[in-house]
DRENMI-302005 format. One record per atom (N, C-alpha, C, O): residue number from 1; residue in one letter; atom name; x, y, z. Coordinates in steps of 0.001 Angstrom, whole numbers. Example, Ala and Ser with C-alpha at 12.3 -4.5 7.8 and 13.67 -1.06 7.14 Angstrom:
# DRENMI-302005
<1, a, N, <13190, -5690, 7800>>
<1, a, CA, <12300, -4500, 7800>>
<1, a, C, <13200, -3300, 7800>>
<1, a, O, <14236, -3319, 8465>>
<2, s, N, <12850, -2250, 7080>>
<2, s, CA, <13670, -1060, 7140>>
<2, s, C, <12900, 30, 7870>>
<2, s, O, <13409, 1138, 8039>>
//
This chain:
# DRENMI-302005
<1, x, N, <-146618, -28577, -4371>>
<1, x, CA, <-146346, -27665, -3286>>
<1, x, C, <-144902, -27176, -3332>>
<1, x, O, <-144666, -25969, -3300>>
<2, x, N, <-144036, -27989, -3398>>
<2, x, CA, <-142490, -28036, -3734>>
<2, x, C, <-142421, -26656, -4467>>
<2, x, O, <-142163, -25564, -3960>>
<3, x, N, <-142703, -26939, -5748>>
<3, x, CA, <-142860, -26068, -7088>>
<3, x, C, <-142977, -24484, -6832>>
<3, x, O, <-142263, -23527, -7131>>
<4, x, N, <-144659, -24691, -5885>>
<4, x, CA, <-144727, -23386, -5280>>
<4, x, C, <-143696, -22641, -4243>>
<4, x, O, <-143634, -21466, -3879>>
<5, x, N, <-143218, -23345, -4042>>
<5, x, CA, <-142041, -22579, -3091>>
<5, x, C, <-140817, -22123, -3639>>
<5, x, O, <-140120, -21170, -3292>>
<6, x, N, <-140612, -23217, -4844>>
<6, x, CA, <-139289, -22965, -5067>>
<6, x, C, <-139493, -21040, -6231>>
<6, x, O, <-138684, -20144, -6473>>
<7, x, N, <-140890, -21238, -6583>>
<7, x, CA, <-141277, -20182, -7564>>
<7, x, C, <-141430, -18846, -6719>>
<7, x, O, <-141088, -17690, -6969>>
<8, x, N, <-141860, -19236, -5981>>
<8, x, CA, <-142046, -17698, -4793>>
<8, x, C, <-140631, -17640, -4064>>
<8, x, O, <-140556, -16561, -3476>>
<9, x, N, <-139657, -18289, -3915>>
<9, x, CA, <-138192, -18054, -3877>>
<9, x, C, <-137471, -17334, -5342>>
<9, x, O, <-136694, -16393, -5184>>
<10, x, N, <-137692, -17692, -6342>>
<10, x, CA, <-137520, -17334, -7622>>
<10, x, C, <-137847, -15990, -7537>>
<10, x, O, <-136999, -15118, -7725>>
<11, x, N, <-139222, -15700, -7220>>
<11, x, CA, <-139918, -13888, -7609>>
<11, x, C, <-139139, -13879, -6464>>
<11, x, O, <-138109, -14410, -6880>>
<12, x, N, <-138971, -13652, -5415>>
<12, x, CA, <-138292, -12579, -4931>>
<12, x, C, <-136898, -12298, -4885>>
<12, x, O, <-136516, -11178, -4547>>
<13, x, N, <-136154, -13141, -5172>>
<13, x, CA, <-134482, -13022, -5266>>
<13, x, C, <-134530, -12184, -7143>>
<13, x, O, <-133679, -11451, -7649>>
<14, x, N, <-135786, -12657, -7716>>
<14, x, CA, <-135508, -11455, -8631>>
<14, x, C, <-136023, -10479, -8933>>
<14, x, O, <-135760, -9785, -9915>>
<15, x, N, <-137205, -10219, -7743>>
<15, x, CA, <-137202, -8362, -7635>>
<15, x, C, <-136475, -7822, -6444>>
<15, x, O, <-136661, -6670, -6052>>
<16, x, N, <-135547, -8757, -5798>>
<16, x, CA, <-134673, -8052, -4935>>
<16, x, C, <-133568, -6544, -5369>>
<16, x, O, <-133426, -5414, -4902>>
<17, x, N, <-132852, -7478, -6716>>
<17, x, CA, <-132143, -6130, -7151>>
<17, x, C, <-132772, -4944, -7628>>
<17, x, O, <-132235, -3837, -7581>>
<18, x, N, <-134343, -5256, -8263>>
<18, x, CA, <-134876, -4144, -8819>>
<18, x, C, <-135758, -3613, -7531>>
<18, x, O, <-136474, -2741, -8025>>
<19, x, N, <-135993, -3684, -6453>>
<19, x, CA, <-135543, -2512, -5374>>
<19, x, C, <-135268, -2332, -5277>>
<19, x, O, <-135458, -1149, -5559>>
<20, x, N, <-133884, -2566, -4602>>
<20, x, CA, <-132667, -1844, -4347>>
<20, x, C, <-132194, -787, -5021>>
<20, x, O, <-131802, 278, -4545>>
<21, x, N, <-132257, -1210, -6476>>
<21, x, CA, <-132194, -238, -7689>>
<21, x, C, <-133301, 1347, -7108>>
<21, x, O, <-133167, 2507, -6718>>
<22, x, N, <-134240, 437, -7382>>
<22, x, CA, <-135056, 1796, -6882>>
<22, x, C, <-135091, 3109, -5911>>
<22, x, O, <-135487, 4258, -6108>>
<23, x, N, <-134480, 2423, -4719>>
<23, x, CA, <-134261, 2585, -3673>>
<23, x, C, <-132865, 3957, -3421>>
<23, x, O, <-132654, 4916, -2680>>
<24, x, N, <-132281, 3324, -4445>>
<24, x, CA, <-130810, 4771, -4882>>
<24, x, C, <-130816, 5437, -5975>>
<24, x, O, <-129796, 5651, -6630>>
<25, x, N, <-132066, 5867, -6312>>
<25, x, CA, <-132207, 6858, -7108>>
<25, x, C, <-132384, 8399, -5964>>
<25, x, O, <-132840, 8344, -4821>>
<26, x, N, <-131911, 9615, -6634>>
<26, x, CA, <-131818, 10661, -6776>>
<26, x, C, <-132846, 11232, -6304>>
<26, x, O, <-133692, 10436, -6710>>
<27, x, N, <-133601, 12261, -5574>>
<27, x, CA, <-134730, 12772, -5427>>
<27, x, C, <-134591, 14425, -6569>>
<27, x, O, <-133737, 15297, -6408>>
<28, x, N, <-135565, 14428, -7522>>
<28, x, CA, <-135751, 15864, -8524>>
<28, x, C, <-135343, 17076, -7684>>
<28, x, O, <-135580, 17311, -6499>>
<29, x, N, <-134687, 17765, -8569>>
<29, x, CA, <-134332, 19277, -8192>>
<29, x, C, <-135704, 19851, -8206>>
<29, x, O, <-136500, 19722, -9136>>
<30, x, N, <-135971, 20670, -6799>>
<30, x, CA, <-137037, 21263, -6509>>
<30, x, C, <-137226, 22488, -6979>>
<30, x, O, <-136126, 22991, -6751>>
<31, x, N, <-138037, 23526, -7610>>
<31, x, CA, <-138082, 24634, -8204>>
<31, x, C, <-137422, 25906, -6954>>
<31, x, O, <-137043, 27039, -7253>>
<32, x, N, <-137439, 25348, -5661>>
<32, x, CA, <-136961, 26380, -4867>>
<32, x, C, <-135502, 26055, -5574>>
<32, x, O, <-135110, 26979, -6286>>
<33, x, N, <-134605, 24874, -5503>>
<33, x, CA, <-133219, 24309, -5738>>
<33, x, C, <-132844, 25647, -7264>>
<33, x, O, <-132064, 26596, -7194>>
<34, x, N, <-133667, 25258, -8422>>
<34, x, CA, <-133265, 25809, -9255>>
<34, x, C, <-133081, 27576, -9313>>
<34, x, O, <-132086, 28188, -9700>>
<35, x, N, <-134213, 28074, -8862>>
<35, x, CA, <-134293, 29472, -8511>>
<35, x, C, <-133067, 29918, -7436>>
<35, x, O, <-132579, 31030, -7635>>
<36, x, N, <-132496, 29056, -6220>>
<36, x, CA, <-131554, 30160, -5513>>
<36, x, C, <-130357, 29595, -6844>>
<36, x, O, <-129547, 30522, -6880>>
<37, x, N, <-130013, 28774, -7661>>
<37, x, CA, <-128701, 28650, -8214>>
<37, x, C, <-128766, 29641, -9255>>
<37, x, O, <-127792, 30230, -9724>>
<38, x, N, <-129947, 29790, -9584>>
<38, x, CA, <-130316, 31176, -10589>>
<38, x, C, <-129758, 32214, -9822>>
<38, x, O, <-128639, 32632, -10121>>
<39, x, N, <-130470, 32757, -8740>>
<39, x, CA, <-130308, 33912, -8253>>
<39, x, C, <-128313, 33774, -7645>>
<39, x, O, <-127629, 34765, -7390>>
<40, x, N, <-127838, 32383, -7562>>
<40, x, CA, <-126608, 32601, -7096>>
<40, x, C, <-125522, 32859, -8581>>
<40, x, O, <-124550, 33607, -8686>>
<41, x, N, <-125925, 32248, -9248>>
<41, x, CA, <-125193, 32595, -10717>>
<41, x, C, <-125329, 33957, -11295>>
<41, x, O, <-124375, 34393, -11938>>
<42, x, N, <-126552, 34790, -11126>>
<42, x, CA, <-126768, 35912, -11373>>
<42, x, C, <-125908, 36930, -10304>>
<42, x, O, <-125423, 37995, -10687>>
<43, x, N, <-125797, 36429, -8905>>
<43, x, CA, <-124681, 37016, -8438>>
<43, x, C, <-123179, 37043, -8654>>
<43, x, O, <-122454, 37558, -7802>>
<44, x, N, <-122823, 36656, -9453>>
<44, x, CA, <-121552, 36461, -10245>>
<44, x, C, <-120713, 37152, -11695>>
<44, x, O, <-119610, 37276, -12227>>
<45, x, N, <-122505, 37542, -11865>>
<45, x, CA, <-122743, 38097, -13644>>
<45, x, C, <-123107, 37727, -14573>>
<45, x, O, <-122889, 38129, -15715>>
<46, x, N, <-123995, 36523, -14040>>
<46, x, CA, <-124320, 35952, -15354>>
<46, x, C, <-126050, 36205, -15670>>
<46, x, O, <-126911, 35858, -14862>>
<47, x, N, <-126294, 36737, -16724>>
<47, x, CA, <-127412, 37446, -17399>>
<47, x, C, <-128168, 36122, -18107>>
<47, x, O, <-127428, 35604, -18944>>
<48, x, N, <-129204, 35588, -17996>>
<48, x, CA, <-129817, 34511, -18439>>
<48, x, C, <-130337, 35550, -19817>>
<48, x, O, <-130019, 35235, -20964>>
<49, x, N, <-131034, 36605, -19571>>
<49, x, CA, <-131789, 37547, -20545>>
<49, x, C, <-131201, 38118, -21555>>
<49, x, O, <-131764, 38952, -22264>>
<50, x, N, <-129756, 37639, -21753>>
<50, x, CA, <-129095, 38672, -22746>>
<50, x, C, <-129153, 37959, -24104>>
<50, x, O, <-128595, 38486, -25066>>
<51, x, N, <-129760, 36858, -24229>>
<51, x, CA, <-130314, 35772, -25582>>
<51, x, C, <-129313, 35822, -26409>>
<51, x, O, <-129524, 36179, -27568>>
<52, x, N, <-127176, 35245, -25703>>
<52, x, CA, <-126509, 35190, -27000>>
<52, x, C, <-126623, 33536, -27303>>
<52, x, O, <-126014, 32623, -26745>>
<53, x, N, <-127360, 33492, -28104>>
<53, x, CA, <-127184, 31914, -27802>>
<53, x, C, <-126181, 30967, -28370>>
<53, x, O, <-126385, 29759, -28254>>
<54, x, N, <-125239, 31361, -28905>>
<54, x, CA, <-124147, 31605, -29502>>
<54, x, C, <-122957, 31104, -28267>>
<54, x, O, <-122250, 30112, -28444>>
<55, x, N, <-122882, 31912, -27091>>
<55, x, CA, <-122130, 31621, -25979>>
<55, x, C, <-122644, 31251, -24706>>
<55, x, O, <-122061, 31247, -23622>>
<56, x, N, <-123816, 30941, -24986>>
<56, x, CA, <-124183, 30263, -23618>>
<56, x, C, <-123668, 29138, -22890>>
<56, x, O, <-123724, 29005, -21667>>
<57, x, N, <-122956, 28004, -24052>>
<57, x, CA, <-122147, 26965, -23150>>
<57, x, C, <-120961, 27436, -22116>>
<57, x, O, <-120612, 27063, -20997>>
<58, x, N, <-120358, 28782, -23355>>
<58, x, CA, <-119162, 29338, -22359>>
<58, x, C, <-119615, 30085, -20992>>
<58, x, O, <-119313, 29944, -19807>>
<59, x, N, <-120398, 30865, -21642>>
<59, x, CA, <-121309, 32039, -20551>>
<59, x, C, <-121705, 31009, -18669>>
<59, x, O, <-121253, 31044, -17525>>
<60, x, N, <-122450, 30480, -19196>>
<60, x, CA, <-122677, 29334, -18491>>
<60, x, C, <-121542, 28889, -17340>>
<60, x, O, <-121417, 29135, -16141>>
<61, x, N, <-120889, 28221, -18177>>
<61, x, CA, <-119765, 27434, -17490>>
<61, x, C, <-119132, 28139, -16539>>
<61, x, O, <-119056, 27830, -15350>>
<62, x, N, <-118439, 29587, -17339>>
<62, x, CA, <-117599, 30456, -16995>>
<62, x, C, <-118328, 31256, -15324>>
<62, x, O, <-117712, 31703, -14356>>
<63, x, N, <-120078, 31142, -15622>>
<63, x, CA, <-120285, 31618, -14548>>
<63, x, C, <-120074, 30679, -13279>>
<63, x, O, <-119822, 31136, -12164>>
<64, x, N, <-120192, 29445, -13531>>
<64, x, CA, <-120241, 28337, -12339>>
<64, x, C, <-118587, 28237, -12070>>
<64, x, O, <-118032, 27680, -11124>>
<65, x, N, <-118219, 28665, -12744>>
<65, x, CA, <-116420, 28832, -12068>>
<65, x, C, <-116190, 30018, -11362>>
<65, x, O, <-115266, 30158, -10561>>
<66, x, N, <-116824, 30675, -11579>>
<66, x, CA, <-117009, 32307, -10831>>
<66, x, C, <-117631, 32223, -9793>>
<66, x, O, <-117359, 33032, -8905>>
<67, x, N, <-118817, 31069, -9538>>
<67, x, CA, <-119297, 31206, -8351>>
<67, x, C, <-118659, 29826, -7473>>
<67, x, O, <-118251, 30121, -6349>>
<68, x, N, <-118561, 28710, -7773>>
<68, x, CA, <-117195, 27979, -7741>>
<68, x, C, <-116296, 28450, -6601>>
<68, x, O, <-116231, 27886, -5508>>
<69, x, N, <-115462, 29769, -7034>>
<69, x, CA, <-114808, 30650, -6942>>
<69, x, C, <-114834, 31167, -5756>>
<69, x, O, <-113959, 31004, -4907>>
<70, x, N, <-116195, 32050, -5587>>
<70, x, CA, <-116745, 32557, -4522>>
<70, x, C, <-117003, 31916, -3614>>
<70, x, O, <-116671, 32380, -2524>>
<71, x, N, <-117735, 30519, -3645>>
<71, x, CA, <-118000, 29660, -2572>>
<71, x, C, <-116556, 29410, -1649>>
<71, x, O, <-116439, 29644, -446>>
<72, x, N, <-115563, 28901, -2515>>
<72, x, CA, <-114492, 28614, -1963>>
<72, x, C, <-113733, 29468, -1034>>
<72, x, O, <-112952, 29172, -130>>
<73, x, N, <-114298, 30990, -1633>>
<73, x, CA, <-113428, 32322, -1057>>
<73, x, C, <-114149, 32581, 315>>
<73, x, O, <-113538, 33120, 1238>>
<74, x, N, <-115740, 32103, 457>>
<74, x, CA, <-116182, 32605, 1561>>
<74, x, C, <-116236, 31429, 2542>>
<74, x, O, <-116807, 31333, 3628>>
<75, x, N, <-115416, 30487, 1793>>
<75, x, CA, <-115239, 29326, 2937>>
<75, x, C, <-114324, 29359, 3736>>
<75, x, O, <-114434, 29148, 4944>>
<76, x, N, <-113353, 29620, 3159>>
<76, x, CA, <-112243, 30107, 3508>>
<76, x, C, <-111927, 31276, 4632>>
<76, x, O, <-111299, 31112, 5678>>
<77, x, N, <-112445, 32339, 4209>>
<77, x, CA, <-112826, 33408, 5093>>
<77, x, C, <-113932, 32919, 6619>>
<77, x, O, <-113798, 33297, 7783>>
<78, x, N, <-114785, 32150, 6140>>
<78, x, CA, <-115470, 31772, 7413>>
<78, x, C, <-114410, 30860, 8533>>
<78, x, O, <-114325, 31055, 9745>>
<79, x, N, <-113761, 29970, 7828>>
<79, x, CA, <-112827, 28961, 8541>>
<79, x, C, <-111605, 30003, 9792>>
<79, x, O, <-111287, 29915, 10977>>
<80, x, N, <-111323, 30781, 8791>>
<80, x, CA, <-110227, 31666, 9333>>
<80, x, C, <-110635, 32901, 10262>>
<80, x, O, <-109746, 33612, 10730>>
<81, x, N, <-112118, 33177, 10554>>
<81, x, CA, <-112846, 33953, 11464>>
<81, x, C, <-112843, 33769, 12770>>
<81, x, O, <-113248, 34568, 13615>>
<82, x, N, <-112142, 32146, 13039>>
<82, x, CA, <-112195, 31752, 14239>>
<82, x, C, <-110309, 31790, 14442>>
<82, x, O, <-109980, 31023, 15347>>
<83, x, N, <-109603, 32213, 14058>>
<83, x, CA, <-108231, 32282, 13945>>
<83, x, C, <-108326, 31000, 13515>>
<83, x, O, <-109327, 30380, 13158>>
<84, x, N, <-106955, 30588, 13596>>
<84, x, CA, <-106085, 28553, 13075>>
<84, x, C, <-106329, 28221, 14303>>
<84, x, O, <-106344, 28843, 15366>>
<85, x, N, <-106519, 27141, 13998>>
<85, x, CA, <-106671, 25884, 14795>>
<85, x, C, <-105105, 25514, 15683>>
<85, x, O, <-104048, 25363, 15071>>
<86, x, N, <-105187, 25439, 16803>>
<86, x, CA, <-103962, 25003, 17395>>
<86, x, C, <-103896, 23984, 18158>>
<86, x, O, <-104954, 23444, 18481>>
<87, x, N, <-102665, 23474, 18629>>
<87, x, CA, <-102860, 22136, 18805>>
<87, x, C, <-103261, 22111, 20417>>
<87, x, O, <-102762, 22882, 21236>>
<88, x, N, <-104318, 21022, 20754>>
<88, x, CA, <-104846, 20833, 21973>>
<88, x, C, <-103625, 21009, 22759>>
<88, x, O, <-102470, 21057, 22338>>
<89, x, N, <-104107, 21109, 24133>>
<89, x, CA, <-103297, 21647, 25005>>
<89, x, C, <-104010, 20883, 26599>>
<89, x, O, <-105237, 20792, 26624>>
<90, x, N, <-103248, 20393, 27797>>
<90, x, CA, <-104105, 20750, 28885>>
<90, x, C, <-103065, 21265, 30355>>
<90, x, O, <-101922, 20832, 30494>>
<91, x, N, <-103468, 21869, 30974>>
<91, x, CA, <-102827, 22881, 31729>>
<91, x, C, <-103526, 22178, 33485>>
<91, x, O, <-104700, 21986, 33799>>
<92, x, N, <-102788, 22046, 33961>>
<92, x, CA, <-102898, 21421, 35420>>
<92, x, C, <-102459, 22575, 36209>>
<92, x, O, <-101701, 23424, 35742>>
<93, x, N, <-103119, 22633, 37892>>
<93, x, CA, <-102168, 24082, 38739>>
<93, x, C, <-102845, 22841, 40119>>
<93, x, O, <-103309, 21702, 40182>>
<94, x, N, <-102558, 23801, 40880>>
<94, x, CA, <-103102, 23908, 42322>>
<94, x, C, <-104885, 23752, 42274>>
<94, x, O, <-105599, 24260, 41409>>
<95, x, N, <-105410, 22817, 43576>>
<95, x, CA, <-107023, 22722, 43572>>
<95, x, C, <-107230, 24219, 43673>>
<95, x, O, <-106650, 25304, 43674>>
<96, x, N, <-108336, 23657, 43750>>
<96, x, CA, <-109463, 25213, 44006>>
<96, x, C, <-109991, 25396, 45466>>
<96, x, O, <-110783, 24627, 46010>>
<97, x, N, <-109533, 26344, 45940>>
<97, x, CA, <-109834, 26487, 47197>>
<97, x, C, <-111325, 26693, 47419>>
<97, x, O, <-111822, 27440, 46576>>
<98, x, N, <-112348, 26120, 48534>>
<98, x, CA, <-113681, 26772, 48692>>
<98, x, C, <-114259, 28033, 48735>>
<98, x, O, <-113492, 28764, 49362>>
<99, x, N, <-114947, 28457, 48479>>
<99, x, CA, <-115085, 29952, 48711>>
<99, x, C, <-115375, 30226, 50253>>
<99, x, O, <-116078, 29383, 50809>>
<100, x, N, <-114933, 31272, 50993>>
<100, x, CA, <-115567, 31567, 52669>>
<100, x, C, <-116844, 32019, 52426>>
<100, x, O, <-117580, 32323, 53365>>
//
């Protein structure tokens, strides 16, 4: 009986790590995921159809720094739509009288 316990303590302290393992894996890029980074790289200039295959590592790259680029520029611009940030403030007066 002993035996049996100490063995069913055994299996599970050693499929403990290989859940866990399991457990922090990654979920697959979804075909919607791949298509908008297509359509966002193609907003940048980059031509999947032009078959140099020759410069596609550069082509490639060069486009994800371009859009890179852009992300950063329209982050920026969104942040600053609301003016800068200033520093809290609080302002005390006189109560508020009831209305007649």
């Amino acid at each position: 009986m002993k035996s049996l316990v100490v063995t069913a303590a055994a299996a599970v302290l050693l499929a403990a790590p290989a859940l866990s393992f399991a457990q922090s894996a990654k979920s697959p890029v979804t075909r919607a995921q791949v298509l908008q980074e297509l359509i966002d790289l193609e907003s940048v200039g980059f031509n999947p159809a032009r078959g140099e295959v020759g410069n596609y590592p550069e082509d490639i790259m060069a486009a994800q720094e371009r859009l890179q680029t852009k992300r950063l520029a329209e982050q920026k611009a969104a942040q600053a739509a609301y003016g800068p940030t200033g520093e809290p403030a609080t302002e005390s007066g006189a109560a508020a009288k009831p209305a007649l």
